[in-house]
N, CA and C atoms as an extended XYZ file, in Angstrom:
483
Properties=species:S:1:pos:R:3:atomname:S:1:resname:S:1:resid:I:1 pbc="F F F"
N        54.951       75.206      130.076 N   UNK     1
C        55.723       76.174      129.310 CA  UNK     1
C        56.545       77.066      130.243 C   UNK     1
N        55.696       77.401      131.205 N   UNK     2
C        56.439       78.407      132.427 CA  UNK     2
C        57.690       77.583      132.675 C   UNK     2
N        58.048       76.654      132.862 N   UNK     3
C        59.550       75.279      133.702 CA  UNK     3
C        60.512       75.632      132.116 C   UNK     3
N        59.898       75.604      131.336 N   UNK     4
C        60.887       75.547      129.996 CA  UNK     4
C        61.418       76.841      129.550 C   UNK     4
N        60.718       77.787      129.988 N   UNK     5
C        61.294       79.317      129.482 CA  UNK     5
C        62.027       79.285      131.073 C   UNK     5
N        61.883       79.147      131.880 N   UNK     6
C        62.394       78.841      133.404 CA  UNK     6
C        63.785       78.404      133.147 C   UNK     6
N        63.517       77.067      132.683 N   UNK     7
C        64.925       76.487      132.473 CA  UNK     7
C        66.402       77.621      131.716 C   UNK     7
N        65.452       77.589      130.043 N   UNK     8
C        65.882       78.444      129.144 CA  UNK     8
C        66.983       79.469      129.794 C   UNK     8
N        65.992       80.481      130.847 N   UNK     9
C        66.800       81.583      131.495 CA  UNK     9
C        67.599       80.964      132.213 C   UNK     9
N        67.673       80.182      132.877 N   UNK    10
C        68.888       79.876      133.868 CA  UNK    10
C        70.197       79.668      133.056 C   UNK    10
N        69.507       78.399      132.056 N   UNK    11
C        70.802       78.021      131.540 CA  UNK    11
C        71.507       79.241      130.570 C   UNK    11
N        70.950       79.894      130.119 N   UNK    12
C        71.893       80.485      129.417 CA  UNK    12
C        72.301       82.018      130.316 C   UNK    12
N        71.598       81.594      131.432 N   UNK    13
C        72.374       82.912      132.625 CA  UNK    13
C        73.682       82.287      133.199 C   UNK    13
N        73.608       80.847      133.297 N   UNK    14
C        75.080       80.054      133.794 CA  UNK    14
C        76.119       80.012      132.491 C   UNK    14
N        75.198       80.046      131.187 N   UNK    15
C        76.507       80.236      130.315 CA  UNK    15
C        77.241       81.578      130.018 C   UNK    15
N        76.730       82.511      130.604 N   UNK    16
C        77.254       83.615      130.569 CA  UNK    16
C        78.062       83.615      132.137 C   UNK    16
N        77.470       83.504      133.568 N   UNK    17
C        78.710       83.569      134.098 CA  UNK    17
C        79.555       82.320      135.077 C   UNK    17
N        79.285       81.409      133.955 N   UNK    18
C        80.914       80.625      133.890 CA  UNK    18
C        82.006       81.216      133.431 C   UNK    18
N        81.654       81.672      132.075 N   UNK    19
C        83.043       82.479      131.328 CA  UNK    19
C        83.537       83.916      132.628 C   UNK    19
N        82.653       84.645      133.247 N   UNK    20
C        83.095       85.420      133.769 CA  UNK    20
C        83.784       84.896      135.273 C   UNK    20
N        83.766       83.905      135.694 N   UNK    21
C        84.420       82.762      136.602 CA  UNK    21
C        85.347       82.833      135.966 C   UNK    21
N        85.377       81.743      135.041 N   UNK    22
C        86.934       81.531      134.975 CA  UNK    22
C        87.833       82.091      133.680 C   UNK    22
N        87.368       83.406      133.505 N   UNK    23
C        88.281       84.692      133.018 CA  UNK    23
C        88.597       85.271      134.294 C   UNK    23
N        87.578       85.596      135.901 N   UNK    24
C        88.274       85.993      136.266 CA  UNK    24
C        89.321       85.481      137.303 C   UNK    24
N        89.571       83.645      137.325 N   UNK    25
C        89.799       83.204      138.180 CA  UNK    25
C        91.003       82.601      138.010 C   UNK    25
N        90.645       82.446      136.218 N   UNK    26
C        91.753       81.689      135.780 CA  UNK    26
C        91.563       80.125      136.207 C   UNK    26
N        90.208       79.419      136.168 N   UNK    27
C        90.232       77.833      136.696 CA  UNK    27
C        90.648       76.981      135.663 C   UNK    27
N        91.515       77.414      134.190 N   UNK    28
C        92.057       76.058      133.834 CA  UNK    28
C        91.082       75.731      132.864 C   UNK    28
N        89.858       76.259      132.499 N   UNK    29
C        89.319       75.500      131.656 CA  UNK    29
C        89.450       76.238      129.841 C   UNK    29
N        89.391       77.558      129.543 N   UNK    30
C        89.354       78.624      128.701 CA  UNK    30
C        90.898       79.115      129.098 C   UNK    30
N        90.794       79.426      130.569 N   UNK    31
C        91.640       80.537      130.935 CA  UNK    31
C        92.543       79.782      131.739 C   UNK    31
N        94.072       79.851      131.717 N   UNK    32
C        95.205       79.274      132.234 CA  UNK    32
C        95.197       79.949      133.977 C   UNK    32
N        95.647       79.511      134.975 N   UNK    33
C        95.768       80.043      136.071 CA  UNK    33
C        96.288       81.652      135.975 C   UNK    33
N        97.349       81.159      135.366 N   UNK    34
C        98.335       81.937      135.385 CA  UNK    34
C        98.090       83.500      134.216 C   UNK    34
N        96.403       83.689      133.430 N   UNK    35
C        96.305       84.560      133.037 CA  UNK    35
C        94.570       84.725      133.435 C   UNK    35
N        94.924       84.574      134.451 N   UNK    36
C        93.263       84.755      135.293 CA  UNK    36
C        93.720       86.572      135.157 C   UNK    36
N        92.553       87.162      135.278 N   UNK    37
C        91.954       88.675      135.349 CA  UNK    37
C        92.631       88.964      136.719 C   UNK    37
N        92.474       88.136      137.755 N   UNK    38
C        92.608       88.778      139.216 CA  UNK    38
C        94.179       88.555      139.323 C   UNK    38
N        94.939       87.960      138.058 N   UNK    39
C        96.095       88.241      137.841 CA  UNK    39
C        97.343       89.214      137.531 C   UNK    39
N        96.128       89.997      136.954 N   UNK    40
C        97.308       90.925      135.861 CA  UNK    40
C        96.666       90.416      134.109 C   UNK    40
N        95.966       89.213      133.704 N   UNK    41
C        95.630       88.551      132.502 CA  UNK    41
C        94.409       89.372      131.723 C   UNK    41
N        94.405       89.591      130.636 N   UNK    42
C        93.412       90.281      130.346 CA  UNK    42
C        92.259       89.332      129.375 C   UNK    42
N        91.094       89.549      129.857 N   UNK    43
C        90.057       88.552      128.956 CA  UNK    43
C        89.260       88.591      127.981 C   UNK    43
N        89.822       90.100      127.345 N   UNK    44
C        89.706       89.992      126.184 CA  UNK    44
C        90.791       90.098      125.035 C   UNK    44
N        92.209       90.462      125.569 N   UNK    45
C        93.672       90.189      124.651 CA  UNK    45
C        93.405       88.595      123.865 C   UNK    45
N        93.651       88.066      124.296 N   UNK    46
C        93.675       86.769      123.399 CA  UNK    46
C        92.775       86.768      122.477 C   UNK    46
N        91.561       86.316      122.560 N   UNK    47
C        90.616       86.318      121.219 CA  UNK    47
C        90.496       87.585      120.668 C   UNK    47
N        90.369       88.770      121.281 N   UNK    48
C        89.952       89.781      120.131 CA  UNK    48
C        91.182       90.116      119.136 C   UNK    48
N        92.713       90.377      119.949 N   UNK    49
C        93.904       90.158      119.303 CA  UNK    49
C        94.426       89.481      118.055 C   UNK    49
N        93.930       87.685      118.460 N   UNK    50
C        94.173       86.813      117.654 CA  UNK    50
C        93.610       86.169      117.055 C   UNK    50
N        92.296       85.968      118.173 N   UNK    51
C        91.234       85.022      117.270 CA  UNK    51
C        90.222       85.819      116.238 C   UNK    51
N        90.084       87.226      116.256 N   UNK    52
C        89.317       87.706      115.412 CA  UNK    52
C        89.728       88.082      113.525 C   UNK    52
N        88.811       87.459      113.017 N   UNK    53
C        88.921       87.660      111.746 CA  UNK    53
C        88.006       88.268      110.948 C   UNK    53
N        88.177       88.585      109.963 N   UNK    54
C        87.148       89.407      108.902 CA  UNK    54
C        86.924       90.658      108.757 C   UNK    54
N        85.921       90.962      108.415 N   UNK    55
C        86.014       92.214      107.885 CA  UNK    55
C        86.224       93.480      109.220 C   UNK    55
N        86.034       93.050      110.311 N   UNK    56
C        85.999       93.764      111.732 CA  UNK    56
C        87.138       93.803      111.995 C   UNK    56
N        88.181       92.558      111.523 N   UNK    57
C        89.462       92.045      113.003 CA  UNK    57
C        90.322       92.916      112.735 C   UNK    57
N        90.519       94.439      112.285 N   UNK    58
C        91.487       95.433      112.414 CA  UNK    58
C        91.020       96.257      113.793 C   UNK    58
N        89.485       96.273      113.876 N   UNK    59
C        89.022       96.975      114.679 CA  UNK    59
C        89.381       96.345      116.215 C   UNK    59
N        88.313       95.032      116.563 N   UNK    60
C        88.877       93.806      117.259 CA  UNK    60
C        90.379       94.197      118.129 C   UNK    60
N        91.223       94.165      116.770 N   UNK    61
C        92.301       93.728      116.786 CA  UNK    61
C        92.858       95.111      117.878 C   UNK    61
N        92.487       95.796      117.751 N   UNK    62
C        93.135       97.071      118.598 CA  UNK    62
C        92.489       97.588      119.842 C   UNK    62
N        91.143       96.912      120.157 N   UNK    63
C        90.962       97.633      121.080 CA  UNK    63
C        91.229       96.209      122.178 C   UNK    63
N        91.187       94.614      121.783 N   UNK    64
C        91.612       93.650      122.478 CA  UNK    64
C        92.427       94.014      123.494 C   UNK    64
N        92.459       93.958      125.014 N   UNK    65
C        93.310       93.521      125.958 CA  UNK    65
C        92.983       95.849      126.673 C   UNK    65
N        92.251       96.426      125.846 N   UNK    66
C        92.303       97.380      126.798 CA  UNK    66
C        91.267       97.474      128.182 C   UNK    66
N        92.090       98.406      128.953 N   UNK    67
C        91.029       97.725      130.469 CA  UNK    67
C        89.756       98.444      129.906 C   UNK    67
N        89.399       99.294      129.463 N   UNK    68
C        88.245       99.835      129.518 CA  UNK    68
C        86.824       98.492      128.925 C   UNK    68
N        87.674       97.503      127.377 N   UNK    69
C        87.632       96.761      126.882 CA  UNK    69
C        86.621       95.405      127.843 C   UNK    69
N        88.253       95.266      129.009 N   UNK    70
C        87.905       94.210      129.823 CA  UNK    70
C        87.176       94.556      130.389 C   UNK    70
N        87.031       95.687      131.241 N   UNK    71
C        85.995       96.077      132.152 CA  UNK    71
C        84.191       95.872      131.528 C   UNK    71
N        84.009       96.171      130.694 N   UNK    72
C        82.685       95.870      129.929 CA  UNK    72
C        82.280       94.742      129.665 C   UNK    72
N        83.333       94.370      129.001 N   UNK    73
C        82.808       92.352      128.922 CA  UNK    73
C        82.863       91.798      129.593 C   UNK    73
N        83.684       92.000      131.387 N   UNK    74
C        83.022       91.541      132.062 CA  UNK    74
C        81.970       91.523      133.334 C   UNK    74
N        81.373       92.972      133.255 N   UNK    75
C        80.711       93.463      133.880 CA  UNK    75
C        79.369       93.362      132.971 C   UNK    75
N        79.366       93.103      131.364 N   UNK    76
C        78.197       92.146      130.704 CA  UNK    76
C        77.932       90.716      130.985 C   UNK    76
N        78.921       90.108      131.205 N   UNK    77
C        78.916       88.961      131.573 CA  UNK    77
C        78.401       88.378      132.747 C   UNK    77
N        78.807       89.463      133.864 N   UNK    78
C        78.512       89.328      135.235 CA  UNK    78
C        76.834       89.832      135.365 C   UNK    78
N        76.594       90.791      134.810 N   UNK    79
C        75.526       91.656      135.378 CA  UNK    79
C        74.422       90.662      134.265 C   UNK    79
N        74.605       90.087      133.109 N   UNK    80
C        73.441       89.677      132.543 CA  UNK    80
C        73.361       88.313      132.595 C   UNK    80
N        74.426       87.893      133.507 N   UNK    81
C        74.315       86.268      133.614 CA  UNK    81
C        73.364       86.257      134.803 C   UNK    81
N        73.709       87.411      136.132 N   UNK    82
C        73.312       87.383      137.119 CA  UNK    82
C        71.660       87.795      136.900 C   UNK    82
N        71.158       88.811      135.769 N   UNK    83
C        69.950       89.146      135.561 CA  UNK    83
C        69.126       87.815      135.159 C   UNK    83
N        69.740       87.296      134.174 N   UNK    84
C        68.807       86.222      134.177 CA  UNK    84
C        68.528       84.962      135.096 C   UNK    84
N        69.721       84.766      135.862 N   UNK    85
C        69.335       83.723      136.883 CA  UNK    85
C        68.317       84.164      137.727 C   UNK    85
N        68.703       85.649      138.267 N   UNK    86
C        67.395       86.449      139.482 CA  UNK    86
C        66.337       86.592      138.559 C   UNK    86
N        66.250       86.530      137.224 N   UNK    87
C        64.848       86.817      137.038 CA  UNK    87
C        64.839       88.629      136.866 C   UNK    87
N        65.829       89.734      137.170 N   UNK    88
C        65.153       91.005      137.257 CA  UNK    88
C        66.273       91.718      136.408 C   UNK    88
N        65.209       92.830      136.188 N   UNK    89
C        66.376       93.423      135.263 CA  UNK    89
C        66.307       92.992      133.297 C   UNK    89
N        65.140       91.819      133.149 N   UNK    90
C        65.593       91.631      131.948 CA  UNK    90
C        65.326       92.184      130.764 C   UNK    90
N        64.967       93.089      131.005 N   UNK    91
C        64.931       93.979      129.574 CA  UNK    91
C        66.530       94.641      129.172 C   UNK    91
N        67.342       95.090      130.369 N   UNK    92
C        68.353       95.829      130.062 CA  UNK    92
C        69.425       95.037      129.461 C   UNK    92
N        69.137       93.249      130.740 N   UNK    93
C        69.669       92.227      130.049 CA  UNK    93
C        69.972       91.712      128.868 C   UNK    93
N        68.524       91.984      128.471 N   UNK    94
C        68.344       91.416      126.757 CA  UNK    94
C        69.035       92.593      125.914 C   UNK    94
N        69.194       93.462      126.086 N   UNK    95
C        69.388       94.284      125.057 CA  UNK    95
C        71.067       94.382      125.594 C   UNK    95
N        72.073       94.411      126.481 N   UNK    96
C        73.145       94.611      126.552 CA  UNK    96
C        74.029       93.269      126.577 C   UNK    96
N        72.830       92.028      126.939 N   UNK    97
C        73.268       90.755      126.102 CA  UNK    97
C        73.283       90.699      125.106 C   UNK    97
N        72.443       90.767      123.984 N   UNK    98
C        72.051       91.068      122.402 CA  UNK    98
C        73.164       91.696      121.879 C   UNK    98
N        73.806       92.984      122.550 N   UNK    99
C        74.249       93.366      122.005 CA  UNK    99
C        75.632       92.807      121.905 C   UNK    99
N        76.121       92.216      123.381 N   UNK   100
C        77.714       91.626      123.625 CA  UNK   100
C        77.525       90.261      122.277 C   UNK   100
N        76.577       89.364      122.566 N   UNK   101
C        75.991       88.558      121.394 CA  UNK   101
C        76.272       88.745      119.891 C   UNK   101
N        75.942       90.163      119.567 N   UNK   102
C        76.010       90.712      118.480 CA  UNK   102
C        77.568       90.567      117.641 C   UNK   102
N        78.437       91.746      118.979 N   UNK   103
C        79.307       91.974      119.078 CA  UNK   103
C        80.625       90.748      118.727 C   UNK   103
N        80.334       89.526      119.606 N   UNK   104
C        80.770       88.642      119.489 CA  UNK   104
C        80.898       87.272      118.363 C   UNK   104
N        79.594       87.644      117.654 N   UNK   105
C        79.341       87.146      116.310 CA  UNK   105
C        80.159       87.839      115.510 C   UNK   105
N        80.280       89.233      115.207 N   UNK   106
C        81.018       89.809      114.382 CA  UNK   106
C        82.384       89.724      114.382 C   UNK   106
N        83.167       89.728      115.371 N   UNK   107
C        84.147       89.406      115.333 CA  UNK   107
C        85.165       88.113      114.884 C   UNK   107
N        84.630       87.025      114.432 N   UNK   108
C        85.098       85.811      113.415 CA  UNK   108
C        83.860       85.703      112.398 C   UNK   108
N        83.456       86.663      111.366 N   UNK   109
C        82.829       86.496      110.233 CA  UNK   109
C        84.037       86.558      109.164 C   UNK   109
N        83.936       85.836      108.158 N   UNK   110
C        82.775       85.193      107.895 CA  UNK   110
C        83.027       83.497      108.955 C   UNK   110
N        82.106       83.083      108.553 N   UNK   111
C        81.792       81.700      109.527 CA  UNK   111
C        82.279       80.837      109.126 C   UNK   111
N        82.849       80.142      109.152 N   UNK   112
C        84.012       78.882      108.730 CA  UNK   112
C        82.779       77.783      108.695 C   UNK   112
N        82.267       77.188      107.376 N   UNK   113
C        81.715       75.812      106.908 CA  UNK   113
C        80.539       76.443      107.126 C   UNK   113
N        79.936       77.716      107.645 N   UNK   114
C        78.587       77.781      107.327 CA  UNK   114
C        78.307       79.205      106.559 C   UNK   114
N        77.543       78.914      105.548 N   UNK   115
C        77.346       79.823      104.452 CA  UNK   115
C        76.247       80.624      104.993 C   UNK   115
N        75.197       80.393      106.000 N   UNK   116
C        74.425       81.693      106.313 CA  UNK   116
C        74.708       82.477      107.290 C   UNK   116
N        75.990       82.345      107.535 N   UNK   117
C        76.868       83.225      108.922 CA  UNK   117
C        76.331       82.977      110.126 C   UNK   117
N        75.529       81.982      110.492 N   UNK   118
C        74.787       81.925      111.502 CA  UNK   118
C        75.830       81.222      112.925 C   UNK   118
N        75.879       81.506      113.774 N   UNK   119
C        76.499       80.458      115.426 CA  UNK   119
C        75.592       80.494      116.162 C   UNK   119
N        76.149       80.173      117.556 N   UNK   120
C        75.413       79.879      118.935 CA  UNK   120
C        75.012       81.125      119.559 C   UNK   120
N        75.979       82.651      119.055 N   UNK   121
C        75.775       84.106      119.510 CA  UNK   121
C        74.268       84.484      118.541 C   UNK   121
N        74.045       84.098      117.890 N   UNK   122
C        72.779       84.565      116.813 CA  UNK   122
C        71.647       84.141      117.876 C   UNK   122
N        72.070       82.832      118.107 N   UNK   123
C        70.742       82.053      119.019 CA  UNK   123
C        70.442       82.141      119.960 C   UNK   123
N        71.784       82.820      121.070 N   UNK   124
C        71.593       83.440      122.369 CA  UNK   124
C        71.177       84.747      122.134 C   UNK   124
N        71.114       85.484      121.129 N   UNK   125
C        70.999       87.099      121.122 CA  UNK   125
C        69.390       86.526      121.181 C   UNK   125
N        68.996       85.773      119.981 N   UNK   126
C        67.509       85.553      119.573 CA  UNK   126
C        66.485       85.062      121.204 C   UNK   126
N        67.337       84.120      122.165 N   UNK   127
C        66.677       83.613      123.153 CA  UNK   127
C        66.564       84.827      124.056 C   UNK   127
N        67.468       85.763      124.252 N   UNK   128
C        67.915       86.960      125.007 CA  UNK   128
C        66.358       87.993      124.900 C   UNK   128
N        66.194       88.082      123.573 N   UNK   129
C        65.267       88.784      122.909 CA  UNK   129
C        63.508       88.368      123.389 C   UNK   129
N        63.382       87.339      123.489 N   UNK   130
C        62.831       86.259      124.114 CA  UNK   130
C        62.209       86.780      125.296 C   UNK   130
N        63.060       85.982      125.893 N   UNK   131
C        63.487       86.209      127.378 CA  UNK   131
C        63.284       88.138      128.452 C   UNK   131
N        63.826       88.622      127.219 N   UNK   132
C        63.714       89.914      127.855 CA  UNK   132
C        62.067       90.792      127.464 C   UNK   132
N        61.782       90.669      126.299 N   UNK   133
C        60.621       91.149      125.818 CA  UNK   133
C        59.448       90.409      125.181 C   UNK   133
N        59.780       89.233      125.333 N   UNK   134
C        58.298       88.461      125.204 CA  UNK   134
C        57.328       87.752      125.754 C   UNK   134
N        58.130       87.810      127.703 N   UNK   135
C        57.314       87.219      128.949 CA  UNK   135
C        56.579       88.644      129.548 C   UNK   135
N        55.342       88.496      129.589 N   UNK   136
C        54.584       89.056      130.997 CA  UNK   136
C        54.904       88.937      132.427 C   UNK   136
N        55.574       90.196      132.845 N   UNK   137
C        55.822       90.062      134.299 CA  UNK   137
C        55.250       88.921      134.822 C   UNK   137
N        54.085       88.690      135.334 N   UNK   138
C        52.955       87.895      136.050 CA  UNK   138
C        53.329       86.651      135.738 C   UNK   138
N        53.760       86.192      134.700 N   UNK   139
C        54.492       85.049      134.208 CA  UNK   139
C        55.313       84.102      134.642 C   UNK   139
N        56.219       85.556      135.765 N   UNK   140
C        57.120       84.771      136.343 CA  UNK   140
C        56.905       84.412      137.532 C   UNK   140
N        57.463       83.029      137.571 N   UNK   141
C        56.973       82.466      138.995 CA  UNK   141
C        58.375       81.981      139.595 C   UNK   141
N        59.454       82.088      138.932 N   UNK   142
C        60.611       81.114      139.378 CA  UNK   142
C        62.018       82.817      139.130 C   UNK   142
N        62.205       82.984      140.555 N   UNK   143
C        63.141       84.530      140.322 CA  UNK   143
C        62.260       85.468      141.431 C   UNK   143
N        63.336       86.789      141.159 N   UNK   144
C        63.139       87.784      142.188 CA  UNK   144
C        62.292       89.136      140.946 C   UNK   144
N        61.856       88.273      140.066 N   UNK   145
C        61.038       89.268      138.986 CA  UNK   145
C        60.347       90.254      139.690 C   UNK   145
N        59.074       89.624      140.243 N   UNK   146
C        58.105       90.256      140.713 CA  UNK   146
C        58.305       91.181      142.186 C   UNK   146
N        59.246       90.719      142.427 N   UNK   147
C        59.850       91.542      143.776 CA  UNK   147
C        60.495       93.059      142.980 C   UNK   147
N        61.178       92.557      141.929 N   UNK   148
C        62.087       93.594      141.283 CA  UNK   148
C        60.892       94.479      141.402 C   UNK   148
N        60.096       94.060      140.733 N   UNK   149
C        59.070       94.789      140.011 CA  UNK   149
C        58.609       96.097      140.441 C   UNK   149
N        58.324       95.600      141.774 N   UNK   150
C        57.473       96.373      142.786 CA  UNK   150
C        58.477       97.334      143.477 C   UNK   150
N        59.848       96.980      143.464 N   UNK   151
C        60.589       98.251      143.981 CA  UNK   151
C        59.898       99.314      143.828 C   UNK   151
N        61.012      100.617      144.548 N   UNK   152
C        60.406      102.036      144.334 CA  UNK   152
C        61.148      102.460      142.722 C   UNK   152
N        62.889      102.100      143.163 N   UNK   153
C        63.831      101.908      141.530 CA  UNK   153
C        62.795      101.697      140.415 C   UNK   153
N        62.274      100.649      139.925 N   UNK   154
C        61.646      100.330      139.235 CA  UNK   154
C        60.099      100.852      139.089 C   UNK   154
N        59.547      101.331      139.787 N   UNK   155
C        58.703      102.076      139.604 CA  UNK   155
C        58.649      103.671      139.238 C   UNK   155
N        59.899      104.101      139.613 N   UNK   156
C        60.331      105.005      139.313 CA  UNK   156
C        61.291      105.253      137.796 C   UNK   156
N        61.685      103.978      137.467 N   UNK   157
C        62.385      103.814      136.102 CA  UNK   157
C        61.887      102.760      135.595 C   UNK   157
N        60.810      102.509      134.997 N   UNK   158
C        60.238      101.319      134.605 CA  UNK   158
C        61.101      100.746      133.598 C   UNK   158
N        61.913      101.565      132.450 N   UNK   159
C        62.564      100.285      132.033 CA  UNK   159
C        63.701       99.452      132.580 C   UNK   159
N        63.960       99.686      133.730 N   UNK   160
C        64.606       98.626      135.115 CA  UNK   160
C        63.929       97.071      134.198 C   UNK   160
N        62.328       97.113      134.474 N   UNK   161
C        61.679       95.318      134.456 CA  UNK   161
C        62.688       94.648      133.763 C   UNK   161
């Protein structure tokens, strides 16, 4: 069970920062060279701008492409992709993943062909949730968990774990 919640965290720590790769790199796959972040391109103008719909996408719709905007999504991206690969940090993870998760669900509701509004952001918030508050430190054997742990930071701010 330990290799499978193991796995779990990695992979969905690499699916969080791929996107922050190549938003900020611009490699061609999501993001065109030529509107990479380290461009001048902003990575959240396009989808929140255009792709957001429903009952939110007025809101979406206006704050899309501001830096304060970009700066957050991808400093969530970066900081909770990177928490879960190291293993430390995942409580703050789970809950400021959960929430980008959240965030990101709401913004194209209702759900096109599925009637219980459900996507892949419901299931990463739910694994996030997981992941952050349902392992025992001691648990972890694969990460810089238990190192985190023992800092002075973290002993001094326990909800750091």
């Amino acid at each position: 069970m330990r290799i499978v919640r193991t796995l779990l965290r990695w992979v969905l720590g690499l699916l969080l920062i791929w996107p922050f790769f190549d938003k900020l790199f611009g490699l061609g796959y999501t993001t065109a060279p030529e509107a990479a972040w380290t461009r001048g391109g902003s990575p959240t103008a396009g989808f929140l701008q255009f792709g957001s719909t429903g009952p939110f996408s007025q809101i979406y719709n206006s704050i899309g492409g501001t830096s304060v905007v970009d700066w957050l999504f991808m400093l969530c991206l970066l900081f909770v992709g990177m928490a879960l690969i190291l293993g430390i940090g995942l409580r703050i993870a789970a809950i400021a993943g959960g929430l980008l998760m959240l965030l990101m669900w709401s913004a194209v509701l209702p759900k096109e062909h599925n009637f219980f509004l459900m996507d892949e952001h419901l299931v990463y918030l739910l694994i996030l949730q997981i992941i952050g508050f349902g392992f025992k430190r001691e648990e972890q054997w694969a990460g810089l968990g238990k190192w985190w742990s023992n800092t002075w930071l973290v002993k001094k701010a326990p909800f750091l774990k």
